[in-house]
Biopython code that builds the backbone (N, CA, C, O; Angstrom):
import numpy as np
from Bio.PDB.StructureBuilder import StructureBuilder

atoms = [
    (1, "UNK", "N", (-18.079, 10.778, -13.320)),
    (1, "UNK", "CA", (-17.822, 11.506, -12.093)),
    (1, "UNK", "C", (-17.085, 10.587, -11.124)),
    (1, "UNK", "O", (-17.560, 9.528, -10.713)),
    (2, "UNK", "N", (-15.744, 11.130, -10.750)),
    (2, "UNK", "CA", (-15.170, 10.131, -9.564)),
    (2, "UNK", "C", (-15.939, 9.965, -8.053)),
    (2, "UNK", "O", (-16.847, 10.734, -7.736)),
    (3, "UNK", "N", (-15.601, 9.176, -7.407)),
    (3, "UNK", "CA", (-16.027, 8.847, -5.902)),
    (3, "UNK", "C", (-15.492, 9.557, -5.265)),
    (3, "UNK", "O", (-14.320, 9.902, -5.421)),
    (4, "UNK", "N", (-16.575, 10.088, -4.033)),
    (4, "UNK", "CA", (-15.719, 11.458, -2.985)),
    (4, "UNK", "C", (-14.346, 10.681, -2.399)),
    (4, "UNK", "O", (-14.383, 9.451, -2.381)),
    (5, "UNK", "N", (-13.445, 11.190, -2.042)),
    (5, "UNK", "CA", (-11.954, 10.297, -1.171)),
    (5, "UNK", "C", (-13.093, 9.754, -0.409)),
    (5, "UNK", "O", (-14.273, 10.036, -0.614)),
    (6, "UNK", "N", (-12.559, 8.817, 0.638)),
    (6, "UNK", "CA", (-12.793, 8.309, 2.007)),
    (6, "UNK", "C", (-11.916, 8.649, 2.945)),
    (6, "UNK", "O", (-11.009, 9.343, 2.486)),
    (7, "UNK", "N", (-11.827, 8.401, 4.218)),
    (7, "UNK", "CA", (-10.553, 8.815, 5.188)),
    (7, "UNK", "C", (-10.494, 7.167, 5.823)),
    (7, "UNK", "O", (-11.335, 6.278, 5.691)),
    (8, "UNK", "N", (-9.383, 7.144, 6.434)),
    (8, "UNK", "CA", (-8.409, 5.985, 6.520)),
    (8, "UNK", "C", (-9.142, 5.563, 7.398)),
    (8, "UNK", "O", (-9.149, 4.336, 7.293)),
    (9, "UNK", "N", (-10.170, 6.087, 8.734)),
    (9, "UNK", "CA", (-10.835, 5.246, 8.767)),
    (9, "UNK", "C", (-12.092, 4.845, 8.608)),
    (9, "UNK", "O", (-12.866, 4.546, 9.518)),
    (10, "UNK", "N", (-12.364, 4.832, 7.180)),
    (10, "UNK", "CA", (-13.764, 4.444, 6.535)),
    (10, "UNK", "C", (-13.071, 2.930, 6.226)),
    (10, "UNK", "O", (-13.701, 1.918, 6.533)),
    (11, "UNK", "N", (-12.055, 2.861, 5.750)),
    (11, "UNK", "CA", (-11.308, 1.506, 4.648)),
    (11, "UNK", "C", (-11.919, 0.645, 5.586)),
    (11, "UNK", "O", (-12.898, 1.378, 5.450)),
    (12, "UNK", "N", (-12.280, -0.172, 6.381)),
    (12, "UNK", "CA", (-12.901, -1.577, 7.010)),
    (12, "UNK", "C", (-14.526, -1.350, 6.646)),
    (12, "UNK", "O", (-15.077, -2.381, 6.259)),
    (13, "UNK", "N", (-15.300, -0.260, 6.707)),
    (13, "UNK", "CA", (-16.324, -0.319, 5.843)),
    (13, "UNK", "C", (-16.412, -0.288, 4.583)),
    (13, "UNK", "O", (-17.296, -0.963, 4.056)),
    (14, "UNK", "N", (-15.375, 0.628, 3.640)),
    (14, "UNK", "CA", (-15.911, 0.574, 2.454)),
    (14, "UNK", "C", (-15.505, -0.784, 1.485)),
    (14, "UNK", "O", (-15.878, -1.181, 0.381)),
    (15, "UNK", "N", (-14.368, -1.354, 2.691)),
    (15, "UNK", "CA", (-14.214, -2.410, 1.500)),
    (15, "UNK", "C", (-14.953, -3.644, 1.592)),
    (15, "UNK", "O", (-14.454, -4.525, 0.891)),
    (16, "UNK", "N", (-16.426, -4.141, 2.507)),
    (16, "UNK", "CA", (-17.525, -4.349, 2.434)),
    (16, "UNK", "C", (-17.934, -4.326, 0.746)),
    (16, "UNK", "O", (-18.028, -5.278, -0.028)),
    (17, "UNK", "N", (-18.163, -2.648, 0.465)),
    (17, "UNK", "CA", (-19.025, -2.386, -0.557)),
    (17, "UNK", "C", (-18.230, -2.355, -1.956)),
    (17, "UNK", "O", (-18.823, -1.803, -2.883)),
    (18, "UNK", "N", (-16.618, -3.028, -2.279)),
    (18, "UNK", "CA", (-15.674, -3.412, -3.100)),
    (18, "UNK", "C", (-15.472, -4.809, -3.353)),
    (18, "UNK", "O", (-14.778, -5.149, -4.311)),
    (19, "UNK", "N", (-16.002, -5.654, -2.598)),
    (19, "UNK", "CA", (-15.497, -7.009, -2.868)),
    (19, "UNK", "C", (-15.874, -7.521, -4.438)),
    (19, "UNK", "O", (-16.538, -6.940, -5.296)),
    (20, "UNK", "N", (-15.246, -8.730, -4.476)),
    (20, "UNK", "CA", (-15.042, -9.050, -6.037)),
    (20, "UNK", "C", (-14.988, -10.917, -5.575)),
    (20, "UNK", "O", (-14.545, -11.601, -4.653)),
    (21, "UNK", "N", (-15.578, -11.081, -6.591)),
    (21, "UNK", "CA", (-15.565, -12.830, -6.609)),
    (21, "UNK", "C", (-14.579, -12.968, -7.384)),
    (21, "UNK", "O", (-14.560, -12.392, -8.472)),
    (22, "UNK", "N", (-13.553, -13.778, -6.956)),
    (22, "UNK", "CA", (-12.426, -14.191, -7.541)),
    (22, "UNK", "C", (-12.672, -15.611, -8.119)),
    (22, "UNK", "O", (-13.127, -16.500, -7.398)),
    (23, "UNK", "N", (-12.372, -15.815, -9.407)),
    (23, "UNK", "CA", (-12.792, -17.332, -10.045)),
    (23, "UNK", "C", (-11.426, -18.161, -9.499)),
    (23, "UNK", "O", (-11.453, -19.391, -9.479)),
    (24, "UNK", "N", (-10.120, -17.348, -9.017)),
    (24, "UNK", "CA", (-9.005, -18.481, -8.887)),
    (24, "UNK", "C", (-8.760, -18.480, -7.290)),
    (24, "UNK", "O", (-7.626, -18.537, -6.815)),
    (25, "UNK", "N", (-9.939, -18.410, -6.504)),
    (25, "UNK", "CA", (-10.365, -18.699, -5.120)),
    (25, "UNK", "C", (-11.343, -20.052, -5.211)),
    (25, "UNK", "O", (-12.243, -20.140, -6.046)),
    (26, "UNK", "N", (-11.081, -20.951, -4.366)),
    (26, "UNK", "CA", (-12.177, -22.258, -4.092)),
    (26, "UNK", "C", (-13.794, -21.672, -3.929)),
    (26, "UNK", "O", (-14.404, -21.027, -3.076)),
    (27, "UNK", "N", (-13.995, -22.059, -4.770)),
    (27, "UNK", "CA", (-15.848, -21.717, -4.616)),
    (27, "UNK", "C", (-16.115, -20.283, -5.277)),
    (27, "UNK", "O", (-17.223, -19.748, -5.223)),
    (28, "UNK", "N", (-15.025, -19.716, -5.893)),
    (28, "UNK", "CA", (-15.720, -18.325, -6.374)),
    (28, "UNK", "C", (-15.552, -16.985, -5.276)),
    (28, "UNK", "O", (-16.019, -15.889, -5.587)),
    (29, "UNK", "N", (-14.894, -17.182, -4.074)),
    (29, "UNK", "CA", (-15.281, -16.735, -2.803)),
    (29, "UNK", "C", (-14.538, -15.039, -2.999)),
    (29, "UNK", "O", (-13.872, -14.866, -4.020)),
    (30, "UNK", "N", (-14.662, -14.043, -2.161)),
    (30, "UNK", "CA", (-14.454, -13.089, -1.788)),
    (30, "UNK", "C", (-13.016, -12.374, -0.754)),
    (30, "UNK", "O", (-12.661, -11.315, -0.236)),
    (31, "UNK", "N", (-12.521, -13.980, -0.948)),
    (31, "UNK", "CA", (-10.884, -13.546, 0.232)),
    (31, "UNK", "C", (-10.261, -12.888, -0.808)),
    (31, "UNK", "O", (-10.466, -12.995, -2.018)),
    (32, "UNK", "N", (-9.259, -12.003, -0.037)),
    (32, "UNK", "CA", (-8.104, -11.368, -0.817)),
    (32, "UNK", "C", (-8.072, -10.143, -0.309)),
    (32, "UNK", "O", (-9.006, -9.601, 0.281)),
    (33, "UNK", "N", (-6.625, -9.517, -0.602)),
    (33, "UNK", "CA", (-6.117, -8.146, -0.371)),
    (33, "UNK", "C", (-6.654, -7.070, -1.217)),
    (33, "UNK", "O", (-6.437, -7.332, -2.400)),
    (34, "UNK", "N", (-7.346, -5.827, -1.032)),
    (34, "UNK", "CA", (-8.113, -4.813, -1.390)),
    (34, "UNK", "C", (-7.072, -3.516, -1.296)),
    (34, "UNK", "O", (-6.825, -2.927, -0.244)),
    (35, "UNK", "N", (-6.539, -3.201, -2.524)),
    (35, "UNK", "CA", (-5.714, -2.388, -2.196)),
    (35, "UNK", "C", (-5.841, -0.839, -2.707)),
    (35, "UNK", "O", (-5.577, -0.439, -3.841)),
    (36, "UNK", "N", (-6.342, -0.005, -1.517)),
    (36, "UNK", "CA", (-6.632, 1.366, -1.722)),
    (36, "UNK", "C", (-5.155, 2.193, -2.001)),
    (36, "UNK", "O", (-4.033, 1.986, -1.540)),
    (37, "UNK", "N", (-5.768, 3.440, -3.166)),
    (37, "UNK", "CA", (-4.916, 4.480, -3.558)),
    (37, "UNK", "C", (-5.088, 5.834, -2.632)),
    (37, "UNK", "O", (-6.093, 6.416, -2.224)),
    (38, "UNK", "N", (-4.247, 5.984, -2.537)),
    (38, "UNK", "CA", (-4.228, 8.026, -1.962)),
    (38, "UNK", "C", (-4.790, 9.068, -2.994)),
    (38, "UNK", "O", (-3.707, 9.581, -3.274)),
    (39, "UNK", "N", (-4.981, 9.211, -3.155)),
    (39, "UNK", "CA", (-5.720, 10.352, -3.949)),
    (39, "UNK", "C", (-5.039, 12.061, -4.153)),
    (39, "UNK", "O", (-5.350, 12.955, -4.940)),
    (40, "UNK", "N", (-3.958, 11.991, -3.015)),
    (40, "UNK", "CA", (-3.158, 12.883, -3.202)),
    (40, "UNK", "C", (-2.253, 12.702, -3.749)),
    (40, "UNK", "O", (-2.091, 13.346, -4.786)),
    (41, "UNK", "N", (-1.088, 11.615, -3.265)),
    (41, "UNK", "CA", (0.073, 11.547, -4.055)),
    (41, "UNK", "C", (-0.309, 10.270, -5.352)),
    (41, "UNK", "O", (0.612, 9.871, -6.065)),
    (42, "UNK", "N", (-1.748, 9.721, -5.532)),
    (42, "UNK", "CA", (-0.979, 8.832, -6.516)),
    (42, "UNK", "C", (-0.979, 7.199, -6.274)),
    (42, "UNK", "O", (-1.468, 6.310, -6.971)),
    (43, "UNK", "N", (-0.014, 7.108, -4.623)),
    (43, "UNK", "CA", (0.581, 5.672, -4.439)),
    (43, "UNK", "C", (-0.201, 4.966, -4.198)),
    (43, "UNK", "O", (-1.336, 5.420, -4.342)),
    (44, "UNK", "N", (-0.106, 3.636, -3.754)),
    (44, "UNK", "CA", (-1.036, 2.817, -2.827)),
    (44, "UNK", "C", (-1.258, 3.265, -1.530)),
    (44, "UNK", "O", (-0.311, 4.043, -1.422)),
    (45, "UNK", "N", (-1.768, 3.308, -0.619)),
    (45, "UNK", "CA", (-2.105, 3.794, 0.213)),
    (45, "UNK", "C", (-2.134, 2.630, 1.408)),
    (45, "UNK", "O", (-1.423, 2.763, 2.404)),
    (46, "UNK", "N", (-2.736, 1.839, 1.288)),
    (46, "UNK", "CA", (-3.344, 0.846, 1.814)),
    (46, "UNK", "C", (-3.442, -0.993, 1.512)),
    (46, "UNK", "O", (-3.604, -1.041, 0.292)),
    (47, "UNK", "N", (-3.425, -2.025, 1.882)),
    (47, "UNK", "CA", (-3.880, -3.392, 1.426)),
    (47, "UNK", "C", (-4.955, -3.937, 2.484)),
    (47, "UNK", "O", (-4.311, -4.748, 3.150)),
    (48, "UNK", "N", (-5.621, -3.920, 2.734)),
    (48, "UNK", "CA", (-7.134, -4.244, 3.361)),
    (48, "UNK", "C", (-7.212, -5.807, 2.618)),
    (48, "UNK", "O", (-7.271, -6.298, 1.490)),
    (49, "UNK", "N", (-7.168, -6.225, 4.057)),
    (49, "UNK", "CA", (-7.228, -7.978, 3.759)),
    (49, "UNK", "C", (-8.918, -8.208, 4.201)),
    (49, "UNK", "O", (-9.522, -7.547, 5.045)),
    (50, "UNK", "N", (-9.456, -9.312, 3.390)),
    (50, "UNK", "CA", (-11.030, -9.956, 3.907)),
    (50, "UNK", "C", (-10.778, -11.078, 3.657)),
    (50, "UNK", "O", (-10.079, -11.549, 2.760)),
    (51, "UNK", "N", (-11.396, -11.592, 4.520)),
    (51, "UNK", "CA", (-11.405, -13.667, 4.766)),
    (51, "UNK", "C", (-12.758, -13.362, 4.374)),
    (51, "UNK", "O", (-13.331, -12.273, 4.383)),
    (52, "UNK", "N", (-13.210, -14.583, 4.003)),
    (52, "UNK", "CA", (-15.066, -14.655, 3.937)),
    (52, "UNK", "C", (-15.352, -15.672, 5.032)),
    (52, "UNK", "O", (-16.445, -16.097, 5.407)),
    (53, "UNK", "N", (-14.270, -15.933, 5.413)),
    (53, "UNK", "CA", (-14.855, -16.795, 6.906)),
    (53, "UNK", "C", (-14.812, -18.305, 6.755)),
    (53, "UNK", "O", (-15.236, -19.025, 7.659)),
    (54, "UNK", "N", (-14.246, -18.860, 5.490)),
    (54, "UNK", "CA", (-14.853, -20.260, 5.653)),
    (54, "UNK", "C", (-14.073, -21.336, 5.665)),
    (54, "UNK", "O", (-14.337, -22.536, 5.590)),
    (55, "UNK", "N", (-12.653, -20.499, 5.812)),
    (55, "UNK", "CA", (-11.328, -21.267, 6.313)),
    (55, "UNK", "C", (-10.357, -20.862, 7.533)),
    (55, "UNK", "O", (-9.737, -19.802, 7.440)),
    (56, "UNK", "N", (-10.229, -21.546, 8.497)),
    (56, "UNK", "CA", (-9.572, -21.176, 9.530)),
    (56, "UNK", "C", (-7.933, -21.981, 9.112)),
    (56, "UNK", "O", (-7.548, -22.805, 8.282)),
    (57, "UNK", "N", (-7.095, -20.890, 10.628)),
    (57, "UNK", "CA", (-5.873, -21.336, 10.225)),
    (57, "UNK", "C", (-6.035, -22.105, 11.745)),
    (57, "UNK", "O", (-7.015, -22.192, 12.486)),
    (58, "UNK", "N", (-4.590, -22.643, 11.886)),
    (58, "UNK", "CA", (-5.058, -23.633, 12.662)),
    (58, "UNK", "C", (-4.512, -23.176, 14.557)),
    (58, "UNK", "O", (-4.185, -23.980, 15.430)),
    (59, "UNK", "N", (-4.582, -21.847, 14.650)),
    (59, "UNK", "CA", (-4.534, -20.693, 15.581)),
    (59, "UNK", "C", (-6.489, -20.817, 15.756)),
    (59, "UNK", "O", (-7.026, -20.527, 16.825)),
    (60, "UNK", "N", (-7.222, -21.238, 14.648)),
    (60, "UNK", "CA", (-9.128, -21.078, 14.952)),
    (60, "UNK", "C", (-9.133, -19.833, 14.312)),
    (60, "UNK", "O", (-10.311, -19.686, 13.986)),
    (61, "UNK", "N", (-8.152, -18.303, 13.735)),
    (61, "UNK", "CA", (-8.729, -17.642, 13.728)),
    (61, "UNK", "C", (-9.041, -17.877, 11.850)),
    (61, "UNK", "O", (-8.564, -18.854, 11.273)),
    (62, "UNK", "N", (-9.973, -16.719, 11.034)),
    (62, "UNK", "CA", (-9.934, -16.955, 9.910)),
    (62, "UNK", "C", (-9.017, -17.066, 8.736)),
    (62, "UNK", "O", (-8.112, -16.232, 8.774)),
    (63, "UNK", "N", (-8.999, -17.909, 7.646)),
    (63, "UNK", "CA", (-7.712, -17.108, 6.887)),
    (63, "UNK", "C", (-8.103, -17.101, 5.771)),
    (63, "UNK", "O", (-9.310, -17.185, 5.544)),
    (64, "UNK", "N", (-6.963, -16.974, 4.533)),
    (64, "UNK", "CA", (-7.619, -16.675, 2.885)),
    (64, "UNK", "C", (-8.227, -18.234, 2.955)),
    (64, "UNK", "O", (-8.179, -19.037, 3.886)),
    (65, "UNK", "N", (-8.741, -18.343, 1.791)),
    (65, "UNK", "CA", (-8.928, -19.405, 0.886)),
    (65, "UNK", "C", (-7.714, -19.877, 0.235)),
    (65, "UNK", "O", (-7.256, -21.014, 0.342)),
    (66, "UNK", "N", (-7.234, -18.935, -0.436)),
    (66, "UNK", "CA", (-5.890, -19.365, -0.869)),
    (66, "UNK", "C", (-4.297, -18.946, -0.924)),
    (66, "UNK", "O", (-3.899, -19.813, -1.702)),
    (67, "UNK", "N", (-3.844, -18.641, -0.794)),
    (67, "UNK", "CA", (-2.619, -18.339, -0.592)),
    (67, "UNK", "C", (-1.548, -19.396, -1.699)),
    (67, "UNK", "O", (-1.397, -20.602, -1.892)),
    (68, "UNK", "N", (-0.756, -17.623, -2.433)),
    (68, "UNK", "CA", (-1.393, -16.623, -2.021)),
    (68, "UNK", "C", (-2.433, -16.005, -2.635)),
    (68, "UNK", "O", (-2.851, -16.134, -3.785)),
    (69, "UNK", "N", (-2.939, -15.070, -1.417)),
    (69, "UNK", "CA", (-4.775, -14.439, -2.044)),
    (69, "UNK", "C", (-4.662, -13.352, -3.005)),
    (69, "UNK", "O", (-3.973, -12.332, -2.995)),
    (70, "UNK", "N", (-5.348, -13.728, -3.683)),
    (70, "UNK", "CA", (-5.949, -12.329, -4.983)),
    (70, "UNK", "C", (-5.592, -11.086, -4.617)),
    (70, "UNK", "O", (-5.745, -11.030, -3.396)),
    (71, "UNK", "N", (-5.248, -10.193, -4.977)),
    (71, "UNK", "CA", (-4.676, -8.459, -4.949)),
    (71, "UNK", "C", (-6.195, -8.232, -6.059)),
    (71, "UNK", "O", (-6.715, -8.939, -6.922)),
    (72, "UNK", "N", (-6.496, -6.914, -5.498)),
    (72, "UNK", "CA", (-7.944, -6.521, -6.034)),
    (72, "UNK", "C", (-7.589, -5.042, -5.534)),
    (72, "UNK", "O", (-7.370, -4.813, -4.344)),
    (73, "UNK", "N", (-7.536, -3.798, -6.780)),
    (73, "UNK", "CA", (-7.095, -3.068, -6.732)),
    (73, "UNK", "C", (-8.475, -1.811, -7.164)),
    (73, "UNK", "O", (-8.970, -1.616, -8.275)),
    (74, "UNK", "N", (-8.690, -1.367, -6.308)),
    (74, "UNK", "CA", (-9.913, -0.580, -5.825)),
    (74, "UNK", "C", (-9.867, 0.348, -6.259)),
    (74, "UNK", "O", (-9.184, 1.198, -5.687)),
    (75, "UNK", "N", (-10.872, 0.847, -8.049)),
    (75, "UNK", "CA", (-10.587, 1.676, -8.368)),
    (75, "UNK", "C", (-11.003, 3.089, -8.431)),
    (75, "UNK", "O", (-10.643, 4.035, -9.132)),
    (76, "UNK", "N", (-12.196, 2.895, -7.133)),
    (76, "UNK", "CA", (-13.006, 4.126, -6.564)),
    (76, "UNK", "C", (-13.642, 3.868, -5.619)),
    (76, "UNK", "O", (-14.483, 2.996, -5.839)),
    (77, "UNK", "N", (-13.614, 4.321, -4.433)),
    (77, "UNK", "CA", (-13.031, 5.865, -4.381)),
    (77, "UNK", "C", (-11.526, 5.754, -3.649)),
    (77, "UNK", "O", (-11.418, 4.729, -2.975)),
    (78, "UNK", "N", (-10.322, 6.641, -3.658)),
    (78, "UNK", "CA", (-9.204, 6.679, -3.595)),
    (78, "UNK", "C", (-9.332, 7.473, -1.629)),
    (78, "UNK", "O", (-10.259, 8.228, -1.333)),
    (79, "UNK", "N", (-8.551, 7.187, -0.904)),
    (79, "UNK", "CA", (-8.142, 7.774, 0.173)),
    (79, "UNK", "C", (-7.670, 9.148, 0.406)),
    (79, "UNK", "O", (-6.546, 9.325, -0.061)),
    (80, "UNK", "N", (-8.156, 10.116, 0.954)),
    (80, "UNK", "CA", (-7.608, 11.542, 1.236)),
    (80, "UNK", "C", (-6.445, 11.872, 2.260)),
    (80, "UNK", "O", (-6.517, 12.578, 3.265)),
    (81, "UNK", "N", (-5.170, 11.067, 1.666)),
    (81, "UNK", "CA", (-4.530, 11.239, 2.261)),
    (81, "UNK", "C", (-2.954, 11.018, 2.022)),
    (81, "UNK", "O", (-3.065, 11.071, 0.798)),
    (82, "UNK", "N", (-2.053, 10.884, 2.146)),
    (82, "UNK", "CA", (-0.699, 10.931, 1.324)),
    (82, "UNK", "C", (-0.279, 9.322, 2.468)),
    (82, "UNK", "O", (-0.359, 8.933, 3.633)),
    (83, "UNK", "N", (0.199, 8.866, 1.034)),
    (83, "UNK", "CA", (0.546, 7.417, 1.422)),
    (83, "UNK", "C", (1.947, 7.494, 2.404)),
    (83, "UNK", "O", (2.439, 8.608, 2.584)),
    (84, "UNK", "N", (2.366, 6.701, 2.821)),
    (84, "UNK", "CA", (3.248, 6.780, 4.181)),
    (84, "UNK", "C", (4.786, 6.611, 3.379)),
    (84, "UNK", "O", (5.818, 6.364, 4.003)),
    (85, "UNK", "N", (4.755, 6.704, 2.609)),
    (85, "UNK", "CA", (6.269, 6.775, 1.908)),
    (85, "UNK", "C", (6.286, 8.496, 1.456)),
    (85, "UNK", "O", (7.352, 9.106, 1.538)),
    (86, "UNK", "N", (5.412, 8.983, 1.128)),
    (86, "UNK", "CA", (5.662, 10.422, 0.858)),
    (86, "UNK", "C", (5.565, 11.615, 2.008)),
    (86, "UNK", "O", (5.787, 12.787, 1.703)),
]
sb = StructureBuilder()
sb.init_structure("model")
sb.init_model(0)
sb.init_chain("A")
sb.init_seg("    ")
for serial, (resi, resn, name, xyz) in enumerate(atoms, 1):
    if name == "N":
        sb.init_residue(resn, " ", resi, " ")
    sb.init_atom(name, np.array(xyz, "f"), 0.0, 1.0, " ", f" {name:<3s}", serial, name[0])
structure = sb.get_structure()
């Protein structure tokens, strides 16, 4: 059974409940781009970036671990909504 869509703005919560330990991140860690599908047309929809917090850039604010960061391609649940190219 697939996952109900989400709407565009659930994506900063649900990708919380998507993360993935990446082995070619320092320490195993959780940075990287999360990239939601549309569910209508198909496309990507979305790239939802997460820091895990334990590298700053040198602005203080957070950044990846590595660069460049892991692409992690989210394969449920898809967005209800038509990606911005269609």
């Amino acid at each position: 059974m697939a996952a109900a869509p989400i709407t565009s703005a659930q994506l900063g919560q649900d990708v919380i409940n998507r993360l993935v330990n990446s082995p070619t991140n320092p320490s195993n860690c959780t940075c990287g781009w999360y990239i939601y599908y549309s569910n209508v047309c198909g496309h990507p929809y979305q790239d939802v970036p997460h820091r895990c917090g334990r590298t700053t850039v040198p602005t203080g604010k957070s950044g990846f671990c590595k660069s460049p960061a892991p692409r992690h391609i989210v394969q449920a649940p898809q967005v209800a909504a038509q990606c911005r190219l269609c």
